[in-house]
C-alpha positions as CSV (number, residue, x, y, z in Angstrom):
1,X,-28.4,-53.5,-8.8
2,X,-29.5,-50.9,-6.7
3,X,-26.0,-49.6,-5.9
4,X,-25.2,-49.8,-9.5
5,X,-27.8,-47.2,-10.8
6,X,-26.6,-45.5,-7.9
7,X,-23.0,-45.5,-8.9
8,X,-23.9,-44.4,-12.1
9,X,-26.3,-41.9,-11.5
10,X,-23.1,-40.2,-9.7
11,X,-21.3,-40.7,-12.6
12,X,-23.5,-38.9,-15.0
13,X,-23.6,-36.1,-12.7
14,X,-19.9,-35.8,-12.7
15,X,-20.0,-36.3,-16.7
16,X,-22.8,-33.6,-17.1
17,X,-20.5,-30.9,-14.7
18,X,-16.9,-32.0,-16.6
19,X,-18.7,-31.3,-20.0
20,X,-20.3,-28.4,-19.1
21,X,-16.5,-26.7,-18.0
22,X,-15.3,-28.1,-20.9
23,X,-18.3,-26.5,-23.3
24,X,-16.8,-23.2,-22.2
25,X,-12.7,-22.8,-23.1
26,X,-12.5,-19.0,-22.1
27,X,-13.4,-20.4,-18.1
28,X,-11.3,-23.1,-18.5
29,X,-8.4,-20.9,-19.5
30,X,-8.6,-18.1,-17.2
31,X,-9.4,-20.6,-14.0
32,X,-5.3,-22.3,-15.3
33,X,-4.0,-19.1,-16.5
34,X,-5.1,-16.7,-14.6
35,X,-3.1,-17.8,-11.3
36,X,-0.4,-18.4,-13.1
37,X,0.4,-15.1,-15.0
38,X,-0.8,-13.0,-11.8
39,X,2.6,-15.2,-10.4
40,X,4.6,-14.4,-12.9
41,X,4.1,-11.0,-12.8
42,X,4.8,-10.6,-9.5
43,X,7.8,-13.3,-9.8
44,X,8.9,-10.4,-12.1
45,X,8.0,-7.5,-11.4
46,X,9.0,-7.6,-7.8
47,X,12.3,-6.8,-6.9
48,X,12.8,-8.0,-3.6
49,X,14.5,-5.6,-2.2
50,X,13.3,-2.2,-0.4
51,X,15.2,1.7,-2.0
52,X,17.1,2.9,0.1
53,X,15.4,5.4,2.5
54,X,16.1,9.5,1.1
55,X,18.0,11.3,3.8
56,X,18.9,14.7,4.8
57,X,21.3,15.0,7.3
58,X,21.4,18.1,9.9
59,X,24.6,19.6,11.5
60,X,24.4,22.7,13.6
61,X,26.6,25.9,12.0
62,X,29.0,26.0,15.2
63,X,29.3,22.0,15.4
64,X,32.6,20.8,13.8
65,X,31.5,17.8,12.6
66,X,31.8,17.3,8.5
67,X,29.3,19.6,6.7
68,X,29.3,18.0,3.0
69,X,27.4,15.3,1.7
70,X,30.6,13.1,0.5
71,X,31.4,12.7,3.9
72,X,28.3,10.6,5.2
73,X,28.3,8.8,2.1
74,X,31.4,7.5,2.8
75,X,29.8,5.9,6.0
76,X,28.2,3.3,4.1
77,X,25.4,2.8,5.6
78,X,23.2,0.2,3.6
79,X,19.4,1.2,3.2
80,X,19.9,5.0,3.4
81,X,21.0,7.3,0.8
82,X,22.2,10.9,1.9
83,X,21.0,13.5,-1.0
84,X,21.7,16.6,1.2
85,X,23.2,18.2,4.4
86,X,21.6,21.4,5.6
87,X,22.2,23.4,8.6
88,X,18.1,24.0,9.5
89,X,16.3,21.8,11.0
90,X,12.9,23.1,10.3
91,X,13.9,23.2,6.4
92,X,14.7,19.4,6.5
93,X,11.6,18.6,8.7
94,X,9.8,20.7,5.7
95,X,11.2,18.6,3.1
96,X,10.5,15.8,5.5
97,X,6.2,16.4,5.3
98,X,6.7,17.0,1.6
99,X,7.5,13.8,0.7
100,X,10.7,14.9,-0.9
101,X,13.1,12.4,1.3
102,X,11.9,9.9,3.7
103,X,14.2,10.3,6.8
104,X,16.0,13.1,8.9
105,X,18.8,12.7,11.0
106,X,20.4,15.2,13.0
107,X,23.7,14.9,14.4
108,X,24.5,15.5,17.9
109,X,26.2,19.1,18.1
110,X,28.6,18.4,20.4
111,X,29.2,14.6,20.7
112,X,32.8,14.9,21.9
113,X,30.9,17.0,25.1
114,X,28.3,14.5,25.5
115,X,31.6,11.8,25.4
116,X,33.6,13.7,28.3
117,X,30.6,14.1,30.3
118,X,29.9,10.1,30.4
119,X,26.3,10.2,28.4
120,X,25.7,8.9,24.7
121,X,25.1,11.8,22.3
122,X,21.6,11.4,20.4
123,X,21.5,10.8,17.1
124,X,18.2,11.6,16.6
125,X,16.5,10.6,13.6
126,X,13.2,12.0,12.0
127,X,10.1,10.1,10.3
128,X,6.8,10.9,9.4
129,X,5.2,7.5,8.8
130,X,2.1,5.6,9.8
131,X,3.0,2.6,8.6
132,X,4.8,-0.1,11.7
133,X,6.6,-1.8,9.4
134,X,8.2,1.1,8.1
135,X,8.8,2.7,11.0
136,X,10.7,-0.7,12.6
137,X,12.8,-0.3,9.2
138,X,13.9,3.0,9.5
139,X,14.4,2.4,13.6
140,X,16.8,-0.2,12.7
141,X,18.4,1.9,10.1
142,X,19.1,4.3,12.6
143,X,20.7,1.7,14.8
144,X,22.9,0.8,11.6
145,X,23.5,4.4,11.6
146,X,24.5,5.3,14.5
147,X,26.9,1.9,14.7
148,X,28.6,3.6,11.1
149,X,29.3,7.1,13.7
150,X,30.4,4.9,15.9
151,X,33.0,3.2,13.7
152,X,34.0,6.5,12.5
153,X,34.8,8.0,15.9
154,X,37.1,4.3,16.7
155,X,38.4,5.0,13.6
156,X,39.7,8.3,14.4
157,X,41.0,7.3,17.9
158,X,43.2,5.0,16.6
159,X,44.4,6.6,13.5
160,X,45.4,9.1,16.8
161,X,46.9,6.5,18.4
162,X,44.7,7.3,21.7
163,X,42.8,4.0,23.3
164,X,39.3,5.7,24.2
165,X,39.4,3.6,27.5
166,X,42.1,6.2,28.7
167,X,42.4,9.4,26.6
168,X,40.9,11.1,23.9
169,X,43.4,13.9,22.7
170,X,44.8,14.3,25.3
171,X,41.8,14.2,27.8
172,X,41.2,12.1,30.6
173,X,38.5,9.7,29.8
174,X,38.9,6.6,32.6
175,X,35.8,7.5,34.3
176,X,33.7,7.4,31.4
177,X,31.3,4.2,32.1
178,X,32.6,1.0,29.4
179,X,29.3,1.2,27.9
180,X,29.3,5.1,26.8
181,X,33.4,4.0,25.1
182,X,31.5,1.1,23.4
183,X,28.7,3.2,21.7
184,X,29.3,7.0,21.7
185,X,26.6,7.8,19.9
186,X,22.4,6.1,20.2
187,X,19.9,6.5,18.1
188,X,16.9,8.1,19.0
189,X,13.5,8.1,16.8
190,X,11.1,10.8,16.3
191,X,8.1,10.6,14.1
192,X,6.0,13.5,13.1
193,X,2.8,11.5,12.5
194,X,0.0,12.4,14.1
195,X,-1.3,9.0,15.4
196,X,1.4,6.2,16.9
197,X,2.0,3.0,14.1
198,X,0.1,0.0,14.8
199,X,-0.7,-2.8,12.8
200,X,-4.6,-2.8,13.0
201,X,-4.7,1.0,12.7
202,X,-2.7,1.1,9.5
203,X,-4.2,-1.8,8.2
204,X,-7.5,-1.4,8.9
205,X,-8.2,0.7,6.4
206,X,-6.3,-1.3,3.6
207,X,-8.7,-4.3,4.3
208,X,-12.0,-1.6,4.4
209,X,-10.5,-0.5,0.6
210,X,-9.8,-4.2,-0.4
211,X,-13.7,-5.6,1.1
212,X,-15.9,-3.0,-1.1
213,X,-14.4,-3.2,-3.9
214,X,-14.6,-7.1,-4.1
215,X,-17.9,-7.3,-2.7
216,X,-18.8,-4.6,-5.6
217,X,-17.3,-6.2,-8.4
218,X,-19.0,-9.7,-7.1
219,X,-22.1,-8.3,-6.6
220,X,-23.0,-6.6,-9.9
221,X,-20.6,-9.1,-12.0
222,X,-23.3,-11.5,-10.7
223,X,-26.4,-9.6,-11.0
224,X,-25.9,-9.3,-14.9
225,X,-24.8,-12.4,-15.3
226,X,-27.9,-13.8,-13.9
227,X,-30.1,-11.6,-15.6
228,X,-28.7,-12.8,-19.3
229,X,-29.2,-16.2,-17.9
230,X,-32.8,-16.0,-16.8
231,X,-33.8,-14.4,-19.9
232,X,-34.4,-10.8,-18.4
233,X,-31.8,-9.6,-21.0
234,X,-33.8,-10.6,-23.3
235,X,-36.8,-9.1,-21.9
236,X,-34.8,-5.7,-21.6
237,X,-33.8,-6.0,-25.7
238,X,-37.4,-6.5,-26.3
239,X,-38.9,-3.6,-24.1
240,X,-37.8,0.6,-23.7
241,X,-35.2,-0.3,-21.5
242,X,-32.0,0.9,-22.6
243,X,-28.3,-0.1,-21.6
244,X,-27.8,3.8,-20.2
245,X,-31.3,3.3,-17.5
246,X,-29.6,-0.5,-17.0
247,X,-26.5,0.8,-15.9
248,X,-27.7,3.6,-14.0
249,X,-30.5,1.4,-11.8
250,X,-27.1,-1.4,-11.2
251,X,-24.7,1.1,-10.1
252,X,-27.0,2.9,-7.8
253,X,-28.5,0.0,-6.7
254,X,-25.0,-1.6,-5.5
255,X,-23.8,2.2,-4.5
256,X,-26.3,1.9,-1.6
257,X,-25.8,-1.3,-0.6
258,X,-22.1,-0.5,-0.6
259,X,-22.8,2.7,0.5
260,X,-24.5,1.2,3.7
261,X,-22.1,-1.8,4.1
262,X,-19.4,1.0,4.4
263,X,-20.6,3.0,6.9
264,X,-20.8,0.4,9.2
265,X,-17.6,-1.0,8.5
266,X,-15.6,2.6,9.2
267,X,-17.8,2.5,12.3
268,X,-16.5,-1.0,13.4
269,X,-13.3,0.1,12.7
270,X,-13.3,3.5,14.6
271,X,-15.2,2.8,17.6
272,X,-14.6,-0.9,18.2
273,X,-11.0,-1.1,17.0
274,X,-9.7,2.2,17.6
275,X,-8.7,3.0,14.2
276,X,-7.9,6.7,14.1
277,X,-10.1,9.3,12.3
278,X,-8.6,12.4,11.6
279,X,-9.5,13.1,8.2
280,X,-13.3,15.2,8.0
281,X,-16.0,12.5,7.2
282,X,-17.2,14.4,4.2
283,X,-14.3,13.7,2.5
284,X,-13.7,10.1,3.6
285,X,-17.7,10.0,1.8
286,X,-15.9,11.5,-1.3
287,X,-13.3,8.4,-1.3
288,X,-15.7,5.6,-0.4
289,X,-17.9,6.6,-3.5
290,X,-15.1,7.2,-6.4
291,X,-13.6,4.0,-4.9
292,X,-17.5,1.7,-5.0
293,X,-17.8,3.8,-8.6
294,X,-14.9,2.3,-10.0
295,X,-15.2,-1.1,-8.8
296,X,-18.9,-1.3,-10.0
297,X,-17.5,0.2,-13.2
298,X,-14.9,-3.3,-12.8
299,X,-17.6,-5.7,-12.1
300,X,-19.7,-4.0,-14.8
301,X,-17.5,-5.1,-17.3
302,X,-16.4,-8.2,-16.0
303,X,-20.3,-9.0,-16.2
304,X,-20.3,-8.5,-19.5
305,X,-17.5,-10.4,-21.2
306,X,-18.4,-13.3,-19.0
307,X,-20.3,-16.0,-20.4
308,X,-22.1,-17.8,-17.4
309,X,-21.8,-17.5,-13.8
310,X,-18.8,-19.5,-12.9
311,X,-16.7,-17.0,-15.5
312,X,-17.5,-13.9,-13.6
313,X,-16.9,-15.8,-9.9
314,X,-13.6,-16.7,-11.5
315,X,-12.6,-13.1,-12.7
316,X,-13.9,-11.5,-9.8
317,X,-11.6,-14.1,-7.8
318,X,-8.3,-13.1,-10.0
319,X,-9.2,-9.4,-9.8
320,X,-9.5,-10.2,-5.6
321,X,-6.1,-11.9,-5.9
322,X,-4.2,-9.4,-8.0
323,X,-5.3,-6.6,-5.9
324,X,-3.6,-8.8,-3.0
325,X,-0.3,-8.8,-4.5
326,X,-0.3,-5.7,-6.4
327,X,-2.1,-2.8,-4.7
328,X,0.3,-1.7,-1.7
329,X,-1.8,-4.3,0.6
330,X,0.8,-6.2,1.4
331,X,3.9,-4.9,-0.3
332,X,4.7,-1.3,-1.3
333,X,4.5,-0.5,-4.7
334,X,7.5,1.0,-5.0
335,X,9.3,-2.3,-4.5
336,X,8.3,-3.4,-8.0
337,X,9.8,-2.5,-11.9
338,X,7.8,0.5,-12.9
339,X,6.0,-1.4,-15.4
340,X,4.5,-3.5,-13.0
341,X,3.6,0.1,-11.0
342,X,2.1,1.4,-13.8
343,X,-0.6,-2.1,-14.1
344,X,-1.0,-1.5,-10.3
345,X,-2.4,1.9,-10.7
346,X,-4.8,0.7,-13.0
347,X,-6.7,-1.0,-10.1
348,X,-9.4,0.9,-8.3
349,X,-8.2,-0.6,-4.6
350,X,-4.8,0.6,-5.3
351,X,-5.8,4.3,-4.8
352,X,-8.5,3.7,-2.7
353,X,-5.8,2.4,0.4
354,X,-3.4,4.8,-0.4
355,X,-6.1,7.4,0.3
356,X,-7.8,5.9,3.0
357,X,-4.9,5.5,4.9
358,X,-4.0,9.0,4.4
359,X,-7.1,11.1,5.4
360,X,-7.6,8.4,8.1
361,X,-4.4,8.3,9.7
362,X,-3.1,12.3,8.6
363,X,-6.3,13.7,8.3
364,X,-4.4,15.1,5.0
365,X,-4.2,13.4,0.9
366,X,-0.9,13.2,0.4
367,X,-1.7,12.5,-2.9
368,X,-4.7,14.3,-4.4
369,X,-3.9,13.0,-8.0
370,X,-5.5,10.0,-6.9
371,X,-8.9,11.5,-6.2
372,X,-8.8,12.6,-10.1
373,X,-7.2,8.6,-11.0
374,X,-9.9,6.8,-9.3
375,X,-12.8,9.0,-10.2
376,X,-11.1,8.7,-14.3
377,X,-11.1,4.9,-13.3
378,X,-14.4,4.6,-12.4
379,X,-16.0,6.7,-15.5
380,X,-13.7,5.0,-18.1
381,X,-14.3,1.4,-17.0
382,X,-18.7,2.5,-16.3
383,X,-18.1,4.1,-20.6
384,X,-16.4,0.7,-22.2
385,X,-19.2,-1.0,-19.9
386,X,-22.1,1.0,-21.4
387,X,-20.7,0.5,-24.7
388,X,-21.0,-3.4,-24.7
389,X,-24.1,-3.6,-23.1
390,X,-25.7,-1.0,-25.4
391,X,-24.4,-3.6,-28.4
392,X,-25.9,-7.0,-26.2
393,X,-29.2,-5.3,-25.8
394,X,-29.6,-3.7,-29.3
395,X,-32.2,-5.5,-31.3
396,X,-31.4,-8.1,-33.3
């Protein structure tokens, strides 16, 4: 008998917990949906493929080499789309800091004198990335690169007639060592970043961006959700407190603590790791607090279209996982439909890495419209919150 009642005492639990899921469809719904459309978006929305790198090619005045942009496009070289050909190399380079291409290259001036002299000419190409995995990327691009040259310069040879092995027009070339015939030309990568790629210093401050604003929207999601549980909402519609003083103690409240939470975190990550610091720490204040702003301003209103505890966990959980997927963390955004870009933006973490990783890394924004999108973010998500509270606590 006894492990009967016991047996059923377990069961009534287990009824009581499946009823109480079940009394609430909107939980029940997001906890099988939610996954599954965050999937499909990015099933979708994600291309799966990377644009080809912009590039500006550079070819001295005097060198004889081809001069127009037809001619390097007829290379073929996959990944890398040549939109210009100048003869300056400090105008590329310009270009190059501007964001207006993505890649350099400047061709060897004389590659035929490097050739008779028995030495590779460089085919040097120019970056200015902080990210690793970009910067493998565009180093094996210039490998693919300088193997198109290569072809090229075979391809002249024998429309010539000449065998490289012996003569090039003419020219004695059997002393030139079998490995300078194989590959005339080699790539050589220059980066105009100020720190050197590495995997914990680029994404260290992704993951700093990603932590405060899920411990924010958690935090205050829960706080509110707690408080219309226990019956303090109640208490607040029945005293002088109103929705704007409610809003302002939560978010300053969870400002602090992320505030605090924060500074130790960049400290951990400078000192300990070695992330890199070059931005001014005034600034890098600024980012932190439009970034904990607008993800308060997210939990806020998570908080209040949930109806119980376990709702807002579950939000706060697909918010944590869309921001995975969607807000450069992992992939670039770039590499999805624009439609898809366009939802990414919307998220508060999405601008707060791509700033981070800036004034960290450059000690520069490279994109200050994001300053202005996260702080419009933060004060349009904290207005639509205010709102709904200010109709839960009105008097009934």
């Amino acid at each position: 008998m006894g492990l009967v009642k016991t047996v059923m005492r377990i069961l009534s639990v287990v009824g009581k917990e499946i009823l109480e899921v079940f009394r609430r469809p909107g939980a029940v719904l997001s906890l099988i949906l939610g996954p599954f459309l965050i999937l499909a978006v990015f099933g979708v929305g994600y291309s799966g493929f990377k644009k080809d790198l912009q590039t500006i090619v550079v070819v001295d005045p005097s060198s004889t080499l081809p001069k127009d942009v037809a001619s390097y496009q007829s290379l073929g070289t996959r990944g890398m789309q040549i939109v210009d050909v100048l003869p300056d190399r400090a105008a590329a380079e310009q270009r190059l800091r501007a964001g207006e291409v993505d890649v350099v290259i400047v061709a060897p001036r004389d590659p035929m004198a490097a050739f008779e002299a028995g030495k590779q000419a460089d085919l040097e190409v120019i970056l200015d990335v902080v990210d690793p995995v970009e910067a493998n990327y565009a180093q094996f691009l210039a490998e693919t690169m300088s193997n198109a040259v290569n072809r090229q310069i075979y391809k002249a040879g024998a429309q010539e007639g000449q065998a490289y092995a012996i003569t090039v027009g003419g020219r004695d070339l059997s002393q030139i060592p079998p490995d300078v015939i194989a590959s005339p030309t080699r790539p050589v990568l220059t980066n105009l970043a100020p720190v050197t790629p590495t995997v914990v210093g680029f994404f260290g401050p992704a993951a700093l961006a990603l932590v405060l604003q899920h411990m924010a929207v958690t935090l205050i999601a829960l706080s509110i959700v707690r408080e219309r549980s226990s019956g303090a909402m109640d208490r607040f519609r029945s005293s002088p407190m109103r929705a704007t003083e409610v809003v302002v103690a939560k978010v300053l409240a969870f400002g602090l603590l992320g505030a605090a939470i924060a500074g130790i975190s960049v400290s951990l990550l400078v000192n300990v790791l070695g992330v890199p610091m070059l931005g001014a720490p005034a600034l890098l204040a600024l980012i932190i607090g439009l970034l904990l702003l607008a993800s308060l301003g997210l939990g806020l209103l998570i908080s209040v279209i949930s109806d119980s505890e376990r709702q807002a966990v579950q939000l706060s959980l697909l918010t944590l996982l869309a921001s995975m997927f969607f807000s450069g963390f992992v992939l670039r955004i770039e590499e999805f439909q624009p439609a898809v870009q366009v939802a990414a933006y919307l998220l508060p973490v999405t601008h707060g890495i791509a700033l981070l990783q800036d004034h960290m890394l450059t000690g520069t924004i490279g994109q200050p419209w994001q300053l202005v999108a996260l702080g419009g973010i933060g004060a349009a998500l904290l207005a639509l919150s205010w709102l709904l509270l200010r109709r839960e606590l009105r008097p009934e």
